[in-house]
C-alpha positions as CSV (number, residue, x, y, z in Angstrom):
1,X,-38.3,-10.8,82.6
2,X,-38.8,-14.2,81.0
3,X,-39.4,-14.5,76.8
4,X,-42.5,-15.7,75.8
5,X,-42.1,-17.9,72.7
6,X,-43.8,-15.5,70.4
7,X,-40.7,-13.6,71.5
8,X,-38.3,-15.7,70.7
9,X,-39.9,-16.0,67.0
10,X,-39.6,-12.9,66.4
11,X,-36.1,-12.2,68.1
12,X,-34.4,-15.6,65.8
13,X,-33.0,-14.3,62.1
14,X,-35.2,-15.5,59.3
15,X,-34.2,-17.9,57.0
16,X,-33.5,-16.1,53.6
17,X,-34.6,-13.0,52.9
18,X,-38.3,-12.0,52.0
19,X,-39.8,-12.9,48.2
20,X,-39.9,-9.0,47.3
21,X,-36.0,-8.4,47.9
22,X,-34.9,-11.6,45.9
23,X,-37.0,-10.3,43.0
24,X,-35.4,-6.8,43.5
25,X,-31.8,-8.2,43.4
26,X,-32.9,-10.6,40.4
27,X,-34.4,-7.7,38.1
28,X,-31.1,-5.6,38.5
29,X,-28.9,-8.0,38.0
30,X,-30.7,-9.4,34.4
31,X,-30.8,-5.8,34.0
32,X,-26.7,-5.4,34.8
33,X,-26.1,-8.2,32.5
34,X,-28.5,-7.4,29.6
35,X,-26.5,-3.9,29.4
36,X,-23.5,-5.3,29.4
37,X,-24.2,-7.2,26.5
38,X,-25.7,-4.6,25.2
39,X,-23.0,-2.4,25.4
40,X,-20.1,-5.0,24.3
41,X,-22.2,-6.0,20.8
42,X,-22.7,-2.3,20.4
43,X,-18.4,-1.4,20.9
44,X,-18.2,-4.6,18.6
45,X,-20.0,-3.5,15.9
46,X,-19.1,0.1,15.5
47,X,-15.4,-1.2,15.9
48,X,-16.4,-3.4,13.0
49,X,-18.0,-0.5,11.0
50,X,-14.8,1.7,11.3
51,X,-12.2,-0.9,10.5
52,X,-14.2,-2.8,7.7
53,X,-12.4,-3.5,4.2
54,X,-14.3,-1.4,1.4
55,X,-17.0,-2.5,-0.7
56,X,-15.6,-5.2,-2.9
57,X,-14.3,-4.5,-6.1
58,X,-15.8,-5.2,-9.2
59,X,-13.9,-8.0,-11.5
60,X,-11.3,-5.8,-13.5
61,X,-11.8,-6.1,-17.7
62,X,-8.2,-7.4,-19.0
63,X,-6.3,-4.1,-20.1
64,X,-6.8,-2.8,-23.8
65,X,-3.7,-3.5,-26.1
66,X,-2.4,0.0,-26.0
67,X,-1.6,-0.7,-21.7
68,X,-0.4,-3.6,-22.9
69,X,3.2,-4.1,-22.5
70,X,5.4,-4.4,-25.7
71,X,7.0,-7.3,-26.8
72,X,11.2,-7.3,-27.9
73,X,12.4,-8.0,-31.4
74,X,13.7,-10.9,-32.0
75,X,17.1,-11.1,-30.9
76,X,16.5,-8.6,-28.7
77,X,16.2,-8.5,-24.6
78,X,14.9,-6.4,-22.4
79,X,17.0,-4.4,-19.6
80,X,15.9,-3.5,-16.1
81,X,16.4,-0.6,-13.9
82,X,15.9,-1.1,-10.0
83,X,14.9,1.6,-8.2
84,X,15.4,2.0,-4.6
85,X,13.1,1.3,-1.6
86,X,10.4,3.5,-1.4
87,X,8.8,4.3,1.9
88,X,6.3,6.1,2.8
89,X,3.2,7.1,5.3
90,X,-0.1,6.9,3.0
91,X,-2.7,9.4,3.6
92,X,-5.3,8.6,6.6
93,X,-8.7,7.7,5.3
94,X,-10.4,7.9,8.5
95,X,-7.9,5.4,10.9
96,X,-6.0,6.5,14.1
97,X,-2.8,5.5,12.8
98,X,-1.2,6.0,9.4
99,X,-0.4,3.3,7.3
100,X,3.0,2.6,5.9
101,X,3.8,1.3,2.4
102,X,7.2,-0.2,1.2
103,X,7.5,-0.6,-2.3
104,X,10.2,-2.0,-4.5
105,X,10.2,-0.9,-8.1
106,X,11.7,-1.9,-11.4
107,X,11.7,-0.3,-14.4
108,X,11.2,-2.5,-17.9
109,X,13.1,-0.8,-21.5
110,X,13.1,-2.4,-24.7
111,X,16.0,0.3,-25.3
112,X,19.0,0.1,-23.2
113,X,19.8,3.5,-24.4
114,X,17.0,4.5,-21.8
115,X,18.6,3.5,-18.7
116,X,21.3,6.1,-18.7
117,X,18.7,8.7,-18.9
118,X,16.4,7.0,-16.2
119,X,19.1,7.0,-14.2
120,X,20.1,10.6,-14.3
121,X,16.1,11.8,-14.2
122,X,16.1,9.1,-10.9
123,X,16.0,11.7,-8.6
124,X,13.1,12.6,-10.0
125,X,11.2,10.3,-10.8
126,X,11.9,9.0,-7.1
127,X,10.1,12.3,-5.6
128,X,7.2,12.0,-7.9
129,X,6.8,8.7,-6.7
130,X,7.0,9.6,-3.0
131,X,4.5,12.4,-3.7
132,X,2.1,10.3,-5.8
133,X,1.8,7.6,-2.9
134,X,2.1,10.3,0.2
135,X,-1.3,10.6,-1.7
136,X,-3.2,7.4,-1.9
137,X,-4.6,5.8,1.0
138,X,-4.7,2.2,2.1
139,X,-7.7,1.3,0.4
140,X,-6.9,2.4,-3.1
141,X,-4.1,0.6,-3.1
142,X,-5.9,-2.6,-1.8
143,X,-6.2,-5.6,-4.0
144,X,-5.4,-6.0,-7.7
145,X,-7.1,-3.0,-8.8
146,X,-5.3,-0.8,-6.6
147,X,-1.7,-2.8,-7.7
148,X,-3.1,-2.0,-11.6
149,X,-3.5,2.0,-11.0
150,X,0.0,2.8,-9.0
151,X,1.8,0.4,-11.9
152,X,0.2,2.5,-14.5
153,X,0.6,5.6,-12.6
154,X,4.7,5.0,-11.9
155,X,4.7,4.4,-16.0
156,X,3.3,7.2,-16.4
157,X,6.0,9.0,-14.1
158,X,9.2,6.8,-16.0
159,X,7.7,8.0,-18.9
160,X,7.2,11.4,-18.5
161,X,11.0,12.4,-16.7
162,X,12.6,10.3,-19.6
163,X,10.3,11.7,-22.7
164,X,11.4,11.4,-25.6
165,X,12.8,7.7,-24.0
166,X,10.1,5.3,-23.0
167,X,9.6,2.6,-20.4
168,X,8.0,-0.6,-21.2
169,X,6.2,-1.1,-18.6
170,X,6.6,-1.3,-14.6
171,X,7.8,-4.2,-12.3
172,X,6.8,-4.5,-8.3
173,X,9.3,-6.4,-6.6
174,X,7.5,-5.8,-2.8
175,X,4.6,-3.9,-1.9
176,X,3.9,-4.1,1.5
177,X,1.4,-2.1,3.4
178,X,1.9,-1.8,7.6
């Protein structure tokens, strides 16, 4: 039986496929790519949200004149106490993995009577320390304000394990926070 052309027309492929299937495969592709960028500002952002630095913090007044450090006599020097490394993990505040801090400190006396005692209350003072930063999370300890309340808070330590002695005031060698 011989092909009439209509036939034939109808038997040949057609050149691209009809106007409704490219629109099809159009919409769900802008659709496929409008979710995913969709999705990838959205993982962004609440990554952004849960890692964020706090709210800045507001300029800090200079300290009043009784936090102020005291000065020597004349003729007189002042004498330093190192204490050893601390480390320790810092409490989470809502991250997946805990921060570290590394902290150097020295200890300032007018006296040098005082550093006997430190040294025998050093044990101590060392654990009170530990404790008072296994405490404290990252972001109290962030920025200037946060260096001002553990200095004033490891004073306070010094100065209560050597009472009736008293330290002049609190040195940071390294403070680092992993």
């Amino acid at each position: 039986m011989s092909k009439t052309p209509q036939d034939k027309k109808r038997e040949q492929p057609k050149k691209g496929a009809p106007r409704s299937e490219n629109k099809f495969v159009t919409i769900i592709v802008v659709t496929a790519f409008i979710a995913t960028v969709v999705s990838a500002s959205a993982v962004l952002l609440l990554q952004r949200y849960f890692t964020a630095d706090p709210a800045p913090v507001a300029q800090i007044a200079p300290p009043p004149a009784a936090m102020t450090p005291a000065q020597p006599k004349a003729g007189q020097k002042f004498v330093y106490m190192d204490f050893p490394k601390l480390t320790v993990f810092l409490k989470k505040n809502g991250s997946r993995q805990p921060a570290l801090a590394n902290i150097r400190v020295t200890a300032e006396f007018i006296d040098a009577a005082s550093v006997p005692v430190t040294k025998t209350a050093q044990p101590r003072i060392i654990d009170a320390m530990q404790s008072y930063l296994r405490g404290c999370s990252r972001e109290e300890l962030d920025g200037r304000a946060g260096t001002e309340m553990l200095r004033q808070a490891f004073l306070d330590i010094v100065n209560d394990a050597i009472e009736p002695h008293q330290a002049n005031t609190v040195l940071f060698k390294e403070i680092v926070i992993q």
